[in-house]
Backbone atoms as SQL, in Angstrom:
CREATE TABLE atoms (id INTEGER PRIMARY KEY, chain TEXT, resi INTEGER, resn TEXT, atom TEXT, x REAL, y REAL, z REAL);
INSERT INTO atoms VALUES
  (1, 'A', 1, 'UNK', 'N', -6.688, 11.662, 6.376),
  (2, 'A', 1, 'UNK', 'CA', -6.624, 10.749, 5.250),
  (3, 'A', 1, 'UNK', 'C', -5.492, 9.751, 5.498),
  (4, 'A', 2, 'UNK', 'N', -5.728, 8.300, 5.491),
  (5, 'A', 2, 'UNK', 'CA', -4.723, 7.416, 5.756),
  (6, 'A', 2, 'UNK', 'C', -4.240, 7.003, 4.428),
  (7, 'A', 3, 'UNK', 'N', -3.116, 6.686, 4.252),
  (8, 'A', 3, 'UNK', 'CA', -2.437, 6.263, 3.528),
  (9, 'A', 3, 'UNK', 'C', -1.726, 4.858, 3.849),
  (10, 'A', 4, 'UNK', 'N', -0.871, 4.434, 2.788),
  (11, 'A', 4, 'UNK', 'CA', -0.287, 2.787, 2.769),
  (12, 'A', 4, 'UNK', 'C', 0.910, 3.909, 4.016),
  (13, 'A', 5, 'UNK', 'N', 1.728, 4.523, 3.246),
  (14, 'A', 5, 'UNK', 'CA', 2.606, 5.244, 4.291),
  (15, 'A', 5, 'UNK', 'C', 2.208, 5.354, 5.517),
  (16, 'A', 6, 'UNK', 'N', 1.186, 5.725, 6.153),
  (17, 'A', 6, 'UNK', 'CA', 0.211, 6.396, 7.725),
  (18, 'A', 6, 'UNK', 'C', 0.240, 4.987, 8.475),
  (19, 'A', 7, 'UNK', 'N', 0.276, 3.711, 7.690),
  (20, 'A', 7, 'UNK', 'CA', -0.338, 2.426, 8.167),
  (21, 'A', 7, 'UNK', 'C', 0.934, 2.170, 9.417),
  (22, 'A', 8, 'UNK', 'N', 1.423, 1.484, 10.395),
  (23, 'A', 8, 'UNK', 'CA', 2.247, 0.965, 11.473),
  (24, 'A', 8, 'UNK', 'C', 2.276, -0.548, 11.286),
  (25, 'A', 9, 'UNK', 'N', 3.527, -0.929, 11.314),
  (26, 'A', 9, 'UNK', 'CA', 3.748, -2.563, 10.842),
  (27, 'A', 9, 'UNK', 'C', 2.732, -3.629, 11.404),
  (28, 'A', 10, 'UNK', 'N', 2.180, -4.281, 10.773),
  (29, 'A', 10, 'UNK', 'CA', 1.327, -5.007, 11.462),
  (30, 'A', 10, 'UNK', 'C', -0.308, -4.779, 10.813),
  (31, 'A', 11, 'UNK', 'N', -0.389, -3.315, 10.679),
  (32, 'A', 11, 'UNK', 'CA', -1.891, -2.627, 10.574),
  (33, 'A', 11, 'UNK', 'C', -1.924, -3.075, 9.398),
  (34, 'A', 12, 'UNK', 'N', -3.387, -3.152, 8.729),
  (35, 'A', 12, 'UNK', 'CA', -3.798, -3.249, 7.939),
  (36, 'A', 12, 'UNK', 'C', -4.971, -2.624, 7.350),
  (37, 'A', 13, 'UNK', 'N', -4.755, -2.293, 5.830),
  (38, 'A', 13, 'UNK', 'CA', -6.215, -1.197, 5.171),
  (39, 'A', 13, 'UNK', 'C', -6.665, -1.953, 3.847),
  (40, 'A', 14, 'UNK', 'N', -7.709, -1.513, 3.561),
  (41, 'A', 14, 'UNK', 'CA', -8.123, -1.361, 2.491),
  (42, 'A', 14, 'UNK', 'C', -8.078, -0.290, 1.368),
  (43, 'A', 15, 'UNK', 'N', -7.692, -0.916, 0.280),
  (44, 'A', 15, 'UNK', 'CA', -7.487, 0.419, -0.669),
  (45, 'A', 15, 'UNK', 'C', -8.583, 1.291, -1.325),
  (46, 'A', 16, 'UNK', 'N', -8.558, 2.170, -1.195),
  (47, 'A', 16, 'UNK', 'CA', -9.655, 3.088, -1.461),
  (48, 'A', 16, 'UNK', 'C', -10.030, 3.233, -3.242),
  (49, 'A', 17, 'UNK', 'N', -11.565, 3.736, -3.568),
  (50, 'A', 17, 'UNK', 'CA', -11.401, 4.167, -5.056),
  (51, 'A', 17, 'UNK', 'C', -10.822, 5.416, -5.300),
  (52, 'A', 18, 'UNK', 'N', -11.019, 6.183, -4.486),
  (53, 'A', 18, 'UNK', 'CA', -10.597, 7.652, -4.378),
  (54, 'A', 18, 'UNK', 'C', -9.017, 7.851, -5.680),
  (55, 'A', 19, 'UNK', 'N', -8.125, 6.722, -5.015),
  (56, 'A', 19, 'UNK', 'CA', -7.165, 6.818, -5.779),
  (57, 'A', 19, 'UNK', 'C', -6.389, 6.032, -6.857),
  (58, 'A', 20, 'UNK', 'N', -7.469, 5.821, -7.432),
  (59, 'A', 20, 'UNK', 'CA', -6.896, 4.861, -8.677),
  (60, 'A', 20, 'UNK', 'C', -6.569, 5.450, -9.531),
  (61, 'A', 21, 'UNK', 'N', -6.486, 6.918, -10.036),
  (62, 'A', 21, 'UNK', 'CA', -5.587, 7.031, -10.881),
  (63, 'A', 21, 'UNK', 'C', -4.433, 7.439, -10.743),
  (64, 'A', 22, 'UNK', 'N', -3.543, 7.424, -9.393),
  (65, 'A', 22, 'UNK', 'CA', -2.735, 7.631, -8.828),
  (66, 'A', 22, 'UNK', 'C', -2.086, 6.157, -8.596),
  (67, 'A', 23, 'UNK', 'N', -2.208, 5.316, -8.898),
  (68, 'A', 23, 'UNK', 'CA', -2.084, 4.041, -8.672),
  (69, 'A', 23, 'UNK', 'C', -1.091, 3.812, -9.612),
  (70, 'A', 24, 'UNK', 'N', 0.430, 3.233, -9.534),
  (71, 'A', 24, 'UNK', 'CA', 1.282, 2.848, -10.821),
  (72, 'A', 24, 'UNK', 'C', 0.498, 1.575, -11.636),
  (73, 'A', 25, 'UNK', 'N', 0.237, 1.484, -12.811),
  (74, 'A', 25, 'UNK', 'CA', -0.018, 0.517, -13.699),
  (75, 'A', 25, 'UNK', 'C', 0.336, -1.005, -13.079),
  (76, 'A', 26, 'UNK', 'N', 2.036, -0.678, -12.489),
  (77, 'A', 26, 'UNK', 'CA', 2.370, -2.161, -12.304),
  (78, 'A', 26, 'UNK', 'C', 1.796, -2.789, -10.754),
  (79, 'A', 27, 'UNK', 'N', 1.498, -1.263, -10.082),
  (80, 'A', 27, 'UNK', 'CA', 1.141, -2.287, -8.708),
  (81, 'A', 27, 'UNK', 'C', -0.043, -2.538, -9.657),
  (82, 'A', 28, 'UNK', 'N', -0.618, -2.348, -10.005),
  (83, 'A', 28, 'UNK', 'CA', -2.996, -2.828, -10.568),
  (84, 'A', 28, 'UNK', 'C', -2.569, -3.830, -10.751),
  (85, 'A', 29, 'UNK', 'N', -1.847, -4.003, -11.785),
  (86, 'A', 29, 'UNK', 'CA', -1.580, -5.384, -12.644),
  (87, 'A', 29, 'UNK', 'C', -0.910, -6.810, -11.466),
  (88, 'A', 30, 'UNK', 'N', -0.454, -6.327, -10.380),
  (89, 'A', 30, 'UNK', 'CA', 0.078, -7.170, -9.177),
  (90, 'A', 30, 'UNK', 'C', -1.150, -7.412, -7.770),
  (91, 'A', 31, 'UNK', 'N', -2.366, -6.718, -8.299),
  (92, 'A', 31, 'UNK', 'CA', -3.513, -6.934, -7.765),
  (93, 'A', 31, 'UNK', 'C', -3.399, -6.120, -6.551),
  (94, 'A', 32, 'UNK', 'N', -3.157, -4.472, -6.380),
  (95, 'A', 32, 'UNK', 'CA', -3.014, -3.765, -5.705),
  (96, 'A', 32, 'UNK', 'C', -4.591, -2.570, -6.291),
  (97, 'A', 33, 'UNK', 'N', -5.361, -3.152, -6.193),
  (98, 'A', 33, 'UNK', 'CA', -7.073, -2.607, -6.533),
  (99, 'A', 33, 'UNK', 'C', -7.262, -1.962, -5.691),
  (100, 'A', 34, 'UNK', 'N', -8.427, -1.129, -6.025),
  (101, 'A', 34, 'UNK', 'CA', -9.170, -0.837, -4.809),
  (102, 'A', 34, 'UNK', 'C', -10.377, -2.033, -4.546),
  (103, 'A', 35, 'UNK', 'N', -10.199, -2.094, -2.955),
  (104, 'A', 35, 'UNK', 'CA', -11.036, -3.178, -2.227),
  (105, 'A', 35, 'UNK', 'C', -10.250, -4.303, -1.922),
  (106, 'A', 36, 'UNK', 'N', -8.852, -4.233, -2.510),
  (107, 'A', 36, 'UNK', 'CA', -7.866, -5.129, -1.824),
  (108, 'A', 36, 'UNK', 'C', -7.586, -4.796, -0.631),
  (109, 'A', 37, 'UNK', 'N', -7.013, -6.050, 0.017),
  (110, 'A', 37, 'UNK', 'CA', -6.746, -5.516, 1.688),
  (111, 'A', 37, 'UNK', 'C', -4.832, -5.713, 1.309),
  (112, 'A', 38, 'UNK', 'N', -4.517, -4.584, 2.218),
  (113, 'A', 38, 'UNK', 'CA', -2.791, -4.179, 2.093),
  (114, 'A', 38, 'UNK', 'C', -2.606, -4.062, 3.573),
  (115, 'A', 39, 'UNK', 'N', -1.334, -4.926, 3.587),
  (116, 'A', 39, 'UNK', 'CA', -0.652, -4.771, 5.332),
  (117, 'A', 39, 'UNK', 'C', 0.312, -4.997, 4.962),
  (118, 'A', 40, 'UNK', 'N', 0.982, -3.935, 6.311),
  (119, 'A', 40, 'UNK', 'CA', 2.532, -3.341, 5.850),
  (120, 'A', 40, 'UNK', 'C', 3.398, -4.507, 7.015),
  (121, 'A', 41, 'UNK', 'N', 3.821, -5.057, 6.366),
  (122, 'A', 41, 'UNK', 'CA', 4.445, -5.683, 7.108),
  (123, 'A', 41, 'UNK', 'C', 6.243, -5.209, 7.199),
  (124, 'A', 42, 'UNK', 'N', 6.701, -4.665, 6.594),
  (125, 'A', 42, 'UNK', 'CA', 8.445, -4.599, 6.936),
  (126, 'A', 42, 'UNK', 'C', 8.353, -2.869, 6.513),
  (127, 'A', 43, 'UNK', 'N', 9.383, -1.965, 7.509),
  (128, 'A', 43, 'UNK', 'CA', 9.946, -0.818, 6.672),
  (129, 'A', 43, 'UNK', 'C', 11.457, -0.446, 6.395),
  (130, 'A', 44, 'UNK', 'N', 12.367, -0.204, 5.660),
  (131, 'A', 44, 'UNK', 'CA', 13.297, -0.497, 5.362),
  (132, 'A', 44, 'UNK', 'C', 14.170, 0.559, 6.913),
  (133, 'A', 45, 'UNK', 'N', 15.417, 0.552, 6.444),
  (134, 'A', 45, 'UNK', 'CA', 15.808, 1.162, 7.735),
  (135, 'A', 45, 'UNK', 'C', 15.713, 2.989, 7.258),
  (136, 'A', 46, 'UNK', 'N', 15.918, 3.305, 6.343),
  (137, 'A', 46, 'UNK', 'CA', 15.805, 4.553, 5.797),
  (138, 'A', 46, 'UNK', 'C', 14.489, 5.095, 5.468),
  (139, 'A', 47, 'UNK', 'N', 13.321, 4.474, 5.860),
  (140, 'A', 47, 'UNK', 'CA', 12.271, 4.568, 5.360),
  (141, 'A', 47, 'UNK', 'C', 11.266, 4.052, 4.157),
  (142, 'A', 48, 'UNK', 'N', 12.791, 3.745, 2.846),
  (143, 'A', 48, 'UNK', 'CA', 12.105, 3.540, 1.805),
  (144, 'A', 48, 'UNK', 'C', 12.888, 2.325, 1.765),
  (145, 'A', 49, 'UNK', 'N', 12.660, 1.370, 0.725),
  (146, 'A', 49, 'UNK', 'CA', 11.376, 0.793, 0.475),
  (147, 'A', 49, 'UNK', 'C', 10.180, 0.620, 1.463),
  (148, 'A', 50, 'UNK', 'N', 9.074, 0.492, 1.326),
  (149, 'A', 50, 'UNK', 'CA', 8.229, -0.242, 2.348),
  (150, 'A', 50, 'UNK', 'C', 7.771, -1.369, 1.881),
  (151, 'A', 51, 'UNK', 'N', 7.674, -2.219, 2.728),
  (152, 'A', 51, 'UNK', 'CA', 7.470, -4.072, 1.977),
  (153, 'A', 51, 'UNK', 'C', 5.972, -4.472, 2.403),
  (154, 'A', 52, 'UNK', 'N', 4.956, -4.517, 1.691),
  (155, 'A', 52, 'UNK', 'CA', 3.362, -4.485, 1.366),
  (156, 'A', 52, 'UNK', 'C', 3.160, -6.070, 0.817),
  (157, 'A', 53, 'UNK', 'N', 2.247, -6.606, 2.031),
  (158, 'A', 53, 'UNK', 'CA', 1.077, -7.921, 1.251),
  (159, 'A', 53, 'UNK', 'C', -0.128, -7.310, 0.543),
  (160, 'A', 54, 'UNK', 'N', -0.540, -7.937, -0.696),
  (161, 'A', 54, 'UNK', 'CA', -1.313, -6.930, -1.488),
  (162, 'A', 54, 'UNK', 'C', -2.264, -8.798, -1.401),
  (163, 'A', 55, 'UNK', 'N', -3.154, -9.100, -1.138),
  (164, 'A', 55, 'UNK', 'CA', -3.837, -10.565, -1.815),
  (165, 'A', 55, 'UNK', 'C', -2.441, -11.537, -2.028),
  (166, 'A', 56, 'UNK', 'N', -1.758, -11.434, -1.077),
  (167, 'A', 56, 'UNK', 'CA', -0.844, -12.755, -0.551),
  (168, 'A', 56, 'UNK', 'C', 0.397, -12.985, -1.432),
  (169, 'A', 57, 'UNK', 'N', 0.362, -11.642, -2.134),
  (170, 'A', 57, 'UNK', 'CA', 1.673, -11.221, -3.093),
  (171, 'A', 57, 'UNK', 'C', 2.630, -10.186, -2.069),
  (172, 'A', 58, 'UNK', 'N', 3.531, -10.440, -2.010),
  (173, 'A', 58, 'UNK', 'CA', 4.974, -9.927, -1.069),
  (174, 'A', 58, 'UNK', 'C', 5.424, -8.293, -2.422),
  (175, 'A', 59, 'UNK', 'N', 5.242, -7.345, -2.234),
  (176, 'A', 59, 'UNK', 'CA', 6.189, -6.709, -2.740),
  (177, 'A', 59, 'UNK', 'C', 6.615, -5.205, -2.003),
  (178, 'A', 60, 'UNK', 'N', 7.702, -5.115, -2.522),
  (179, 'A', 60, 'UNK', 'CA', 8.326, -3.816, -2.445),
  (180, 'A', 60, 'UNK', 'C', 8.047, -2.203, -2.814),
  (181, 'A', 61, 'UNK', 'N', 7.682, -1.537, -2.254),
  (182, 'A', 61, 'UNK', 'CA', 7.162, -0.052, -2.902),
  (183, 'A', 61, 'UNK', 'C', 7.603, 0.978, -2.204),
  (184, 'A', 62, 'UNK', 'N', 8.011, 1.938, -2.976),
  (185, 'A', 62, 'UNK', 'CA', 8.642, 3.359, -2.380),
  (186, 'A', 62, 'UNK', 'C', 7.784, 4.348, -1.644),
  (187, 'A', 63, 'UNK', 'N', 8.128, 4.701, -1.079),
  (188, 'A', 63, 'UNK', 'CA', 7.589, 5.937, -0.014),
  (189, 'A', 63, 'UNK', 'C', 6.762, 6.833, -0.711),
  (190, 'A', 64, 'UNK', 'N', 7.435, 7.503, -1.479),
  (191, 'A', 64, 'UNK', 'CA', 6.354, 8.139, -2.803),
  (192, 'A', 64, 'UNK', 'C', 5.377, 7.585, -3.007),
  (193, 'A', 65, 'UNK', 'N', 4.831, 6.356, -3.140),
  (194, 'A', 65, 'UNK', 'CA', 3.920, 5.640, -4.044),
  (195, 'A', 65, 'UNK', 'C', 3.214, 5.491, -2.814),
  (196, 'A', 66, 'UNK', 'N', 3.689, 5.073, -2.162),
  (197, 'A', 66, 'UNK', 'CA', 3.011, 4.592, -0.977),
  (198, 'A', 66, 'UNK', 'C', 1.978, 5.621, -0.409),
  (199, 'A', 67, 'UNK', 'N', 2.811, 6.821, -0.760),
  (200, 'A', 67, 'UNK', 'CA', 1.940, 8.344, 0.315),
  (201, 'A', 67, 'UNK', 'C', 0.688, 8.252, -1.070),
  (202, 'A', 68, 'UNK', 'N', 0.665, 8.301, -2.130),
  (203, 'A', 68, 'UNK', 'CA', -0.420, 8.194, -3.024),
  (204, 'A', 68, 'UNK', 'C', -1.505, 7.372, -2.775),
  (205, 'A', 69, 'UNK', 'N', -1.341, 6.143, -2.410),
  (206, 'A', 69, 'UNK', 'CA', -2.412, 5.089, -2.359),
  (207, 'A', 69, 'UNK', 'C', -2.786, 5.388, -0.923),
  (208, 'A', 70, 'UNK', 'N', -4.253, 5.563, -1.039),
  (209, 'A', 70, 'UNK', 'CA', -5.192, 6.097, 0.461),
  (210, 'A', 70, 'UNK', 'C', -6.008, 4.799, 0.303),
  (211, 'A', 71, 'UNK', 'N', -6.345, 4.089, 1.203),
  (212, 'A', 71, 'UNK', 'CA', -6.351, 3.381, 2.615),
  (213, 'A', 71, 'UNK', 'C', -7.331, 3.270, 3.942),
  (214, 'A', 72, 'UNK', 'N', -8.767, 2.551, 4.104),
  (215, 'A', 72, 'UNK', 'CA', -9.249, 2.695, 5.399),
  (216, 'A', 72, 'UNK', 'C', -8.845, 1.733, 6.207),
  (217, 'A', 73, 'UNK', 'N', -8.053, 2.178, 7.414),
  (218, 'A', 73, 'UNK', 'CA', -7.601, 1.045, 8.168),
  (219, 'A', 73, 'UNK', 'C', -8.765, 0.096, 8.743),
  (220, 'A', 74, 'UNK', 'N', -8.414, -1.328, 8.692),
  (221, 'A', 74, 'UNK', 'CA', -9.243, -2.066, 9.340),
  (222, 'A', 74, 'UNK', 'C', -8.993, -2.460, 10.365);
């Protein structure tokens, strides 16, 4: 099972339905759906934050959250 976490800088997935109710309210509302495409572009030096393009929005998300939202790499 891939996850936003599993992804390697550069890679990119699609978000699955599997886990939308695992999904925080505020990523949905920042257009982090399922059938959006997510690429991880930066990881912090400690691991956490990880820095995610969600539909050409830049944000920040924790390691936790990240291992929740599953992902088919494209």
């Amino acid at each position: 099972m891939n996850t936003i976490a599993t992804l390697q800088i550069g890679e990119k997935g699609i978000v699955s339905e599997e886990c939308l109710d695992r999904i925080p309210l505020k990523l949905l509302e920042m257009g982090c759906l399922p059938g959006a495409e997510v690429e991880l572009l930066q990881i912090a030096p400690l691991n956490d934050p990880m820095y995610i393009c969600v539909n050409g929005s830049h944000l920040a998300i924790r390691k936790e959250t990240a291992c929740q939202i599953i992902v088919t790499k494209i």
